[in-house]
ZAMIVEX-591763 format. One record per residue (C-alpha): x negated, y negated, z; residue number from 1; residue in one letter. Coordinates in nm, 4 decimals. Example, Ala and Ser with C-alpha at 12.3 -4.5 7.8 and 13.67 -1.06 7.14 Angstrom:
BEGIN
+----------+----------+----------+-----+---+
:       xx :       yy :       zz :   k : r :
+----------+----------+----------+-----+---+
:  -1.2300 :   0.4500 :   0.7800 :   1 : A :
:  -1.3670 :   0.1060 :   0.7140 :   2 : S :
+----------+----------+----------+-----+---+
END
This chain:
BEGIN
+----------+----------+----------+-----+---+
:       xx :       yy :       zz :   k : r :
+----------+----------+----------+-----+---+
: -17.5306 :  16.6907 :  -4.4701 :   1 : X :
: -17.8399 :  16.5585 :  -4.4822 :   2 : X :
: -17.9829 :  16.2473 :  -4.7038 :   3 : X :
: -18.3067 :  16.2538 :  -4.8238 :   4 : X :
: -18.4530 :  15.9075 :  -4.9305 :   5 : X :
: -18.7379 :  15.8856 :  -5.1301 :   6 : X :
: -19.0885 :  15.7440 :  -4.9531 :   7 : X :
: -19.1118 :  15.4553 :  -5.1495 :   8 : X :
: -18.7178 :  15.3277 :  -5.1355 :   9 : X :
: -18.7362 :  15.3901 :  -4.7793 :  10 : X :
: -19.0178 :  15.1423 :  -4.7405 :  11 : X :
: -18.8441 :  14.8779 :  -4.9293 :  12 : X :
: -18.5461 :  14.9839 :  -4.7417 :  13 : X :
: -18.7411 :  14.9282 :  -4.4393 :  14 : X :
: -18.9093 :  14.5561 :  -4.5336 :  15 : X :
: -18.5779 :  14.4410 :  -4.6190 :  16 : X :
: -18.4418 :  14.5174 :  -4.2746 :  17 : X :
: -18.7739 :  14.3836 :  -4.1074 :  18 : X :
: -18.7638 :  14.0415 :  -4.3140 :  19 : X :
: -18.3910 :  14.0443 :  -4.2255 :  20 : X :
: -18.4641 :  14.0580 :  -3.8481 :  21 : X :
: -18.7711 :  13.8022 :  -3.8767 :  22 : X :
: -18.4941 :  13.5455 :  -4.0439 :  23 : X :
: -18.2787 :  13.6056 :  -3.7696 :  24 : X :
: -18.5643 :  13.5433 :  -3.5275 :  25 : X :
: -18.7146 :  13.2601 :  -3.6808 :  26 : X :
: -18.3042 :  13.1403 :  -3.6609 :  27 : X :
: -18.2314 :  13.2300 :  -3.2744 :  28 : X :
: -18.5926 :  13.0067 :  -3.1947 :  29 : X :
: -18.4616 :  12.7148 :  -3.4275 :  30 : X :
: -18.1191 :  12.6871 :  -3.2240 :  31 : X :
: -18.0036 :  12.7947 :  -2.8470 :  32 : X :
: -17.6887 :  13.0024 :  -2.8202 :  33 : X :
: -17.3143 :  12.8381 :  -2.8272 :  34 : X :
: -17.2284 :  12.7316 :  -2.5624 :  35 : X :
: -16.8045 :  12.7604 :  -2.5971 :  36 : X :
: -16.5349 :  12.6634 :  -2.4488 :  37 : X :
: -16.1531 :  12.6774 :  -2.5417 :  38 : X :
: -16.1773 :  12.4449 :  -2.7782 :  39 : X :
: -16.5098 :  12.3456 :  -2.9156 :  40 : X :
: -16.8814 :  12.4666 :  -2.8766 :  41 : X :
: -17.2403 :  12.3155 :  -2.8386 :  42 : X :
: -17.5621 :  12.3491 :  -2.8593 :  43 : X :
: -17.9030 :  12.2303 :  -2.9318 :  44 : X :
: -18.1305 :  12.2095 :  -3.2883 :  45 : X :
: -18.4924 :  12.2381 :  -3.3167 :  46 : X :
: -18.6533 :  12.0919 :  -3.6443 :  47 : X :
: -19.0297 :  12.1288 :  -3.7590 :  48 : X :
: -19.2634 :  12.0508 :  -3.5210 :  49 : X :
: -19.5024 :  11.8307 :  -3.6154 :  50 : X :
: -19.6751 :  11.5811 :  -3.4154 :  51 : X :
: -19.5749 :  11.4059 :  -3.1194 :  52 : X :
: -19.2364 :  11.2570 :  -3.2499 :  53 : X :
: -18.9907 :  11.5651 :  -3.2987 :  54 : X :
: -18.6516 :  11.5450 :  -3.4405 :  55 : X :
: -18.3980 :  11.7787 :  -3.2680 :  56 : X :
: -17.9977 :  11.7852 :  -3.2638 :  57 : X :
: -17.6819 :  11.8279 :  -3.0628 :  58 : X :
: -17.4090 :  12.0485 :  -3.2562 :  59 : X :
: -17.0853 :  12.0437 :  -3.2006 :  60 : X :
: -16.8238 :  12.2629 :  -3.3568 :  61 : X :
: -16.4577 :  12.1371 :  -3.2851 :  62 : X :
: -16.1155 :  12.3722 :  -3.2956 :  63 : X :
: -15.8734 :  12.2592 :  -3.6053 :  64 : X :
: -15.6730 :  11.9588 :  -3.4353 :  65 : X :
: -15.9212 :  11.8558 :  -3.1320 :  66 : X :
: -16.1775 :  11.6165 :  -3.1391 :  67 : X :
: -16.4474 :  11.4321 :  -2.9452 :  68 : X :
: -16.5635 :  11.1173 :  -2.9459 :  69 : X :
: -16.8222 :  10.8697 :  -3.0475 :  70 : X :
: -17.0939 :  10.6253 :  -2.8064 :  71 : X :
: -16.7990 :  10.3525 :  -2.7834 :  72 : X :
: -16.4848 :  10.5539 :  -2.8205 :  73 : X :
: -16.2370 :  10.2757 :  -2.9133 :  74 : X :
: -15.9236 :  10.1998 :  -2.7079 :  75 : X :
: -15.9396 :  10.4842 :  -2.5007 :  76 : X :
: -16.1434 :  10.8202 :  -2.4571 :  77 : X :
: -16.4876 :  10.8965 :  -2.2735 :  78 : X :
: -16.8169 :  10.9096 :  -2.4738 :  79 : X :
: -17.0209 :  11.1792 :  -2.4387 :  80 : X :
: -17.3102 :  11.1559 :  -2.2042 :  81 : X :
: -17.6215 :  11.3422 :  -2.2029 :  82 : X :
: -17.9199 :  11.4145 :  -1.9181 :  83 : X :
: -18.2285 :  11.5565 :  -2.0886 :  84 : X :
: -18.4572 :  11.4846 :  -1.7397 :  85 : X :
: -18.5286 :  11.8480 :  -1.7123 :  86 : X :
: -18.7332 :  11.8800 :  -2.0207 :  87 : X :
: -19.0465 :  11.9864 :  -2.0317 :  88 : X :
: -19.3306 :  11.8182 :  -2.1980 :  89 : X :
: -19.0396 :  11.5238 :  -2.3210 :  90 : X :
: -19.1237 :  11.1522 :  -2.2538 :  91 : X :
: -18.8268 :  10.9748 :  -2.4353 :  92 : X :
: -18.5116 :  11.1719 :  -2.6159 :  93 : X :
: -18.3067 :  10.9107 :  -2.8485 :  94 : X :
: -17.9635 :  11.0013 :  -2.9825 :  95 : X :
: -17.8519 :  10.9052 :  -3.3051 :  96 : X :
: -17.4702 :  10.8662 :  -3.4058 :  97 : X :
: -17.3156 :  10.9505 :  -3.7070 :  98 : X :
: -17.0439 :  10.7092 :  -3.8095 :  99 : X :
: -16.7356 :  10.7806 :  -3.6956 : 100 : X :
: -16.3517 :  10.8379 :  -3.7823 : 101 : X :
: -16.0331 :  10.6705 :  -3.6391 : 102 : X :
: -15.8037 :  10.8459 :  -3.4697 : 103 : X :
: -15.4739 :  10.7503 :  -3.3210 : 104 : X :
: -15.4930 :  10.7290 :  -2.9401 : 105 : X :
: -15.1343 :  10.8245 :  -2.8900 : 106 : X :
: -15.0955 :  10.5526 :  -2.7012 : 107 : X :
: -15.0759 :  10.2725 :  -3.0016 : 108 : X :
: -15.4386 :  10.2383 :  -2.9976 : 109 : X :
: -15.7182 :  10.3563 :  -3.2007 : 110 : X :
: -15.9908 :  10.5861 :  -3.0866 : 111 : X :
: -16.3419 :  10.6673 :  -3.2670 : 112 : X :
: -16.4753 :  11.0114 :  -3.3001 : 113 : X :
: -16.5698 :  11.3418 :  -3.4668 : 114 : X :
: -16.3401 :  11.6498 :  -3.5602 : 115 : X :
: -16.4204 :  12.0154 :  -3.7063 : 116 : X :
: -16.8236 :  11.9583 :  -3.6763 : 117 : X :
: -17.0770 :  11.7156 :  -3.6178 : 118 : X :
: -17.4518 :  11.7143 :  -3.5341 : 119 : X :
: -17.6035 :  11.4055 :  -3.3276 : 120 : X :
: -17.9790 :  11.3805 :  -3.4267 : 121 : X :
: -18.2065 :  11.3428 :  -3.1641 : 122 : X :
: -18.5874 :  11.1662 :  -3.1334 : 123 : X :
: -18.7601 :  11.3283 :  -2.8817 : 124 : X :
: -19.1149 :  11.1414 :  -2.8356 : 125 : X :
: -19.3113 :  11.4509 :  -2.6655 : 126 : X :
: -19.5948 :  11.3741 :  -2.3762 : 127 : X :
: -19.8456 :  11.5659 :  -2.5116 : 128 : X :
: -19.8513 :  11.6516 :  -2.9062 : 129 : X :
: -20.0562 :  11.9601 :  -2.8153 : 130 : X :
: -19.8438 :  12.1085 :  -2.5315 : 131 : X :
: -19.5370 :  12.2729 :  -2.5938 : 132 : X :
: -19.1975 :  12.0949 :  -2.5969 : 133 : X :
: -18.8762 :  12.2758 :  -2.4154 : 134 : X :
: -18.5753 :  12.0247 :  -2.4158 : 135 : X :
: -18.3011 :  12.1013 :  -2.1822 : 136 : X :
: -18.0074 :  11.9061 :  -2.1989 : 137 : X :
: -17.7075 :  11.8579 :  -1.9626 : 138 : X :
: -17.3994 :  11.7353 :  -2.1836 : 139 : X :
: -17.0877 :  11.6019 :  -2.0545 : 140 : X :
: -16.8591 :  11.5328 :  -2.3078 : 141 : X :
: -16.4401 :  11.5678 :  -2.3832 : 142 : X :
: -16.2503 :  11.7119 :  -2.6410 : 143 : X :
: -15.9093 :  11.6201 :  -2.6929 : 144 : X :
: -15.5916 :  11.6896 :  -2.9326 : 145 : X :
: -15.2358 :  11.5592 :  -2.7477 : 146 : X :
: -15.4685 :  11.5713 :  -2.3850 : 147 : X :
: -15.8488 :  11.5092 :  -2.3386 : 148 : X :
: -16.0281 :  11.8343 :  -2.1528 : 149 : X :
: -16.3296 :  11.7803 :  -2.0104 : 150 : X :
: -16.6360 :  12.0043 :  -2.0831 : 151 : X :
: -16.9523 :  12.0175 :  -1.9360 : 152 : X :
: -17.2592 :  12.2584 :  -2.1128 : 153 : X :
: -17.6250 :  12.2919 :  -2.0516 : 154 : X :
: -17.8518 :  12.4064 :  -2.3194 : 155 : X :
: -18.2391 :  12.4465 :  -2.3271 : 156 : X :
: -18.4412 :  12.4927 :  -2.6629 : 157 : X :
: -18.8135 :  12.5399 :  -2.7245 : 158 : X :
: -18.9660 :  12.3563 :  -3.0165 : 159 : X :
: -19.2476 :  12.6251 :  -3.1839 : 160 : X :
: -19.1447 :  12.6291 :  -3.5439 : 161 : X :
: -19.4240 :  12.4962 :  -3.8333 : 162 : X :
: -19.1083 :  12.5040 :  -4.0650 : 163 : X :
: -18.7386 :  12.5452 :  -3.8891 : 164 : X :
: -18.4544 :  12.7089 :  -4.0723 : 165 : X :
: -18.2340 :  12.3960 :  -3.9059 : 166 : X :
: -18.4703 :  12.1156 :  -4.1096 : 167 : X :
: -18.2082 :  12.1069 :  -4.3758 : 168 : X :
: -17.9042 :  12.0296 :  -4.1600 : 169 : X :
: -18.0602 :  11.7912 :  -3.9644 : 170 : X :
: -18.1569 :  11.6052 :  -4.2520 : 171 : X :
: -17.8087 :  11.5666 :  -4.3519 : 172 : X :
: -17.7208 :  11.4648 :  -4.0432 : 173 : X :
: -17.9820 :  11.1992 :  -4.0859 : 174 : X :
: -17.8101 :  11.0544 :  -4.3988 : 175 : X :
: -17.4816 :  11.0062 :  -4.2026 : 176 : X :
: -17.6111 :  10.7794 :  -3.9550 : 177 : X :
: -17.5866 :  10.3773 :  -3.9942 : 178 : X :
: -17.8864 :  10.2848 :  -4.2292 : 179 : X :
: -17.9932 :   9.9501 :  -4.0065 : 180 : X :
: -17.9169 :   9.5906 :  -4.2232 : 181 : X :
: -17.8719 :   9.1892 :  -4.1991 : 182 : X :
: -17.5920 :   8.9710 :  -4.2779 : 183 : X :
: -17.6153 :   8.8450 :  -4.6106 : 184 : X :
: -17.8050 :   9.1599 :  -4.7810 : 185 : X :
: -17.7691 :   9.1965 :  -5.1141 : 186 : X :
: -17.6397 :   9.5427 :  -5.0764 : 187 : X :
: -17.3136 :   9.6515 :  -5.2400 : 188 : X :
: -17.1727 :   9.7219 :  -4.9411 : 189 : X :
: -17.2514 :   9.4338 :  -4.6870 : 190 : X :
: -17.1391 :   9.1995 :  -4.4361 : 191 : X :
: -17.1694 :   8.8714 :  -4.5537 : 192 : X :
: -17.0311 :   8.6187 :  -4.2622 : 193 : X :
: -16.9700 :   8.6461 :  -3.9042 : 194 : X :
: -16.8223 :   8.3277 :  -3.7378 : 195 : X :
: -16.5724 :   8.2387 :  -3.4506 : 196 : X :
: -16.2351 :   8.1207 :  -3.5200 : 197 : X :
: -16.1426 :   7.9128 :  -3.1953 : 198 : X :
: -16.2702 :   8.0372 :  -2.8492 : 199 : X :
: -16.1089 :   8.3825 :  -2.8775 : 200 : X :
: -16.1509 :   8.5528 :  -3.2221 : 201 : X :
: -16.4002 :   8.6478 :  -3.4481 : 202 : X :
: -16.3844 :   8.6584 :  -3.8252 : 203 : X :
: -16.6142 :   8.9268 :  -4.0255 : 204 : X :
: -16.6263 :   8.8744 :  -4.3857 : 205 : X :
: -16.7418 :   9.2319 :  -4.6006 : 206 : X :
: -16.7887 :   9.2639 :  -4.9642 : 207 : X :
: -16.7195 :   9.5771 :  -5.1504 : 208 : X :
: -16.8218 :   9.7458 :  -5.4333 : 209 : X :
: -16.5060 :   9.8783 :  -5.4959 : 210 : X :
: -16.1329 :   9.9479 :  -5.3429 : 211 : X :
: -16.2442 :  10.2355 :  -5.1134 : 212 : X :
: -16.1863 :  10.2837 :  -4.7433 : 213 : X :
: -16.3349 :  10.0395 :  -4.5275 : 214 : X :
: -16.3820 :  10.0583 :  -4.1283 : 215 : X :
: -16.5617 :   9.7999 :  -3.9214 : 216 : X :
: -16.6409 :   9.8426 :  -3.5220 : 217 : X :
: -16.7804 :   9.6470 :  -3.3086 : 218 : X :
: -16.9592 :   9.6996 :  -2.9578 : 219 : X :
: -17.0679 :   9.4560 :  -2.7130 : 220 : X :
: -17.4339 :   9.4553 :  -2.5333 : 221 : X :
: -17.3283 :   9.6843 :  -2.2153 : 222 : X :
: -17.1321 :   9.9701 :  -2.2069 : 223 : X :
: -16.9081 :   9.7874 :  -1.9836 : 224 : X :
: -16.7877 :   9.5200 :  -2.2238 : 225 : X :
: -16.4374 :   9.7019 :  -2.4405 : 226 : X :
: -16.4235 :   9.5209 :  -2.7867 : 227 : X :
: -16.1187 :   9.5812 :  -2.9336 : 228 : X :
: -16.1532 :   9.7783 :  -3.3076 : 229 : X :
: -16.1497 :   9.5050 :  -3.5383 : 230 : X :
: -15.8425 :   9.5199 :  -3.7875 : 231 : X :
: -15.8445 :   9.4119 :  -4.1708 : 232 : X :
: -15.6314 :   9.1450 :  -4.2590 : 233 : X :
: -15.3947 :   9.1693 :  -4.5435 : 234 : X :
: -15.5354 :   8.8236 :  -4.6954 : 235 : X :
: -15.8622 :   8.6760 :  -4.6701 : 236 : X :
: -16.0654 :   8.4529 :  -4.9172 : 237 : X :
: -16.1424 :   8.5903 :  -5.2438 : 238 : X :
: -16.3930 :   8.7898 :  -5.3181 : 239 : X :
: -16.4275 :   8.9509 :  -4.9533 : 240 : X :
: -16.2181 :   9.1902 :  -4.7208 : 241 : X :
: -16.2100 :   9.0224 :  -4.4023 : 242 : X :
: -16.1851 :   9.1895 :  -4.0284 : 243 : X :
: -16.0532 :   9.0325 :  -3.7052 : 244 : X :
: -16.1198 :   9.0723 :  -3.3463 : 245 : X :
: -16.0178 :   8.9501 :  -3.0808 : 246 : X :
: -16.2695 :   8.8987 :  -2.7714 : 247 : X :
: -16.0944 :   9.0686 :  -2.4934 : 248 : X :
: -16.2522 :   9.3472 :  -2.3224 : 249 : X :
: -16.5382 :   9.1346 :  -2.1867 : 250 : X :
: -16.6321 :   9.2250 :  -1.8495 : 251 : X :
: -16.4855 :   8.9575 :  -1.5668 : 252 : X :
: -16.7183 :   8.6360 :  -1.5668 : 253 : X :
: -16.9595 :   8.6570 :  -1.8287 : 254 : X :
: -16.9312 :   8.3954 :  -2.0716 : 255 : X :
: -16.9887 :   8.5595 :  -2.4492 : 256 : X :
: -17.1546 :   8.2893 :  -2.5654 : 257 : X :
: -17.4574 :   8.3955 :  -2.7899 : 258 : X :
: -17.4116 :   8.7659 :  -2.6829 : 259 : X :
: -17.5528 :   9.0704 :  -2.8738 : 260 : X :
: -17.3006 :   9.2313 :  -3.0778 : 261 : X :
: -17.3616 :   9.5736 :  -3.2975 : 262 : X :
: -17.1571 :   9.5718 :  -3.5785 : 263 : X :
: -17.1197 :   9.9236 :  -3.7954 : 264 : X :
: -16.9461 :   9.9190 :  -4.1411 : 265 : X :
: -16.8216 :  10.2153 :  -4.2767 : 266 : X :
: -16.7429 :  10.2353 :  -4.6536 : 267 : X :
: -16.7250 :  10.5995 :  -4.8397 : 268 : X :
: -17.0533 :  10.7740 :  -4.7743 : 269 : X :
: -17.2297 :  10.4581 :  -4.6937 : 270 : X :
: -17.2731 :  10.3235 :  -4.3693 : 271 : X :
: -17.4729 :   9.9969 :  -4.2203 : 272 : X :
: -17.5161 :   9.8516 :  -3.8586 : 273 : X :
: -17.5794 :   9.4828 :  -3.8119 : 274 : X :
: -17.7206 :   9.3634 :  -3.4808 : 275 : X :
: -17.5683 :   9.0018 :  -3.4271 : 276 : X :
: -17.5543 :   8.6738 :  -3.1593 : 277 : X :
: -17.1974 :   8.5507 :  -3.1209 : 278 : X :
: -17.2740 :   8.2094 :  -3.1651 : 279 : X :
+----------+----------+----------+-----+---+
END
C-alpha cells in the first residue's frame, strides 16, 4: 500500500529532517568523536570562535564506580597529562581544573579526583586570529575503581563555529573552577590565616558561612614536592574551622622556607585558590 503525502506536509516534513541533520552537523564540528575505553571515554570541546583567545574542553565520561584524577592527585594516583604540540595554528593551550572530590585511596590515604563526568576547560591562545585553529591533543590519563588502568586517547578538533552548540557546557564548567582570591578577603567563604606551627606544620584558619562541607588542598611549587591533604581539626579557635598539614613530601634538600604554596578551598558550590609564601 501506498502513502500519499500531501506537497506541502511533505516539505515541512522535509525541513524538519534537513534542520535536524544541520543540528547534528553543527554538533559533530563542535565536539570530536568518543574516544572509549572499558571504563570511561574522552574527547575534545570546541566553543565559539572568536578572536585569538579560544576556549575549548576535555570531556570525560567515567563508568558508575571508577574515577580519575585531578593535577595533584593526593596520596596516591597519576594526574592526567596532556601533549597538544601537534596543533595547528595553537601557540599556548592552558588547562583549567575543576575542584575536586576525595576519594579513599584504599590504602588509608586520600586521593583527589572526578567520577561519572567532568569537563577540563581549556585556553587555547591561537597564532594567528585569522587562520584556522585544529587542536590535537594526546591525553594520558588513569581511571581507577579497586585498581588504576591506564588509558591513553588522541583526539583532534577544528574550531569553525560563530556560535557552538558546546558554549553552554563549557560555561558551566567555567563556574566550577577555583575563582582566584587573597587571604583575608572579605568573602563568606575565605581563608583568613596561614602560619607555621614549629618547623614542621602548617596551620590554615577558614571561615564559613555556614556548617557545610569543607575541603582544603594544598600543592607545593613543582610537581615533585607531595603535600600531604590537609585534615580539619576537631577544635580550633572560635569563630574559624582550622586545617593542618604537615610538611612532608618535600623533595630531598630543598629547604621550604618562603616557598610558593597553592591553596584551593572547597565549600558547597563555591570554590577559591590562594597563592601563598610559607613564611
Amino acid at each position: 500500500m501506498t502513502a500519499i503525502v500531501p506537497s506541502r506536509a511533505a516539505l515541512g516534513f522535509a525541513a524538519m529532517i534537513l534542520a535536524s541533520l544541520v543540528a547534528v552537523g553543527a554538533r559533530a564540528q563542535d565536539a570530536s568523536p568518543w574516544q572509549e575505553d572499558a571504563h570511561s571515554a574522552v574527547r575534545l570541546l570546541a566553543g565559539s570562535r572568536s578572536g585569538a583567545v579560544l576556549l575549548g574542553g576535555i570531556a570525560f565520561q567515567l563508568k558508575p564506580g571508577w574515577h580519575t584524577y585531578w593535577r595533584t592527585p593526593g596520596d596516591s594516583g597519576v594526574p592526567p597529562r596532556f601533549d597538544f604540540s601537534k596543533s595547528d595554528n595553537v601557540e599556548a593551550v592552558t588547562v583549567l581544573w575543576p575542584a575536586p572530590t576525595k576519594f579513599d585511596d584504599g590504602a588509608g590515604g586520600t586521593s583527589l579526583g572526578y567520577h561519572d563526568q567532568v569537563v577540563l576547560p581549556l585556553r587555547i591562545v591561537a597564532k594567528n586570529a585569522e587562520k584556522p585553529v585544529t587542536l590535537r591533543a594526546e591525553i594520558n590519563y588513569a581511571v581507577c575503581e579497586k585498581l588504576c588502568i591506564p588509558v591513553q586517547a588522541n583526539a583532534e578538533l577544528t574550531f569553525n563555529s560563530v556560535a557552538s552548540t558546546e558554549d553552554s557546557a563549557l560555561f558551566a564548567a567555567l563556574d566550577t573552577v577555583p575563582k582566584p582570591a587573597n587571604v583575608g578577603d572579605p568573602n563568606p567563604l575565605t581563608i583568613r590565616d596561614v602560619k607555621r606551627e614549629g618547623r614542621s606544620e602548617v596551620l590554615v584558619d577558614v571561615v564559613s558561612p555556614d556548617t557545610r562541607q569543607l575541603d582544603l588542598f594544598v600543592e607545593g611549587p613543582t610537581p615533585d614536592w607531595g603535600l600531604p591533604v590537609p585534615k580539619l581539626l576537631e577544635h580550633g579557635p572560635p569563630g574559624v574551622k582550622r586545617f593542618a598539614f604537615a610538611l612532608e613530601g618535600v623533595p630531598p634538600g630543598v629547604n621550604p622556607e618562603g616557598a610558593a604554596l597553592k591553596l584551593t578551598l572547597v565549600g558547597g558550590d563555591r570554590a577559591y585558590e590562594f597563592n601563598i609564601n610559607l613564611d
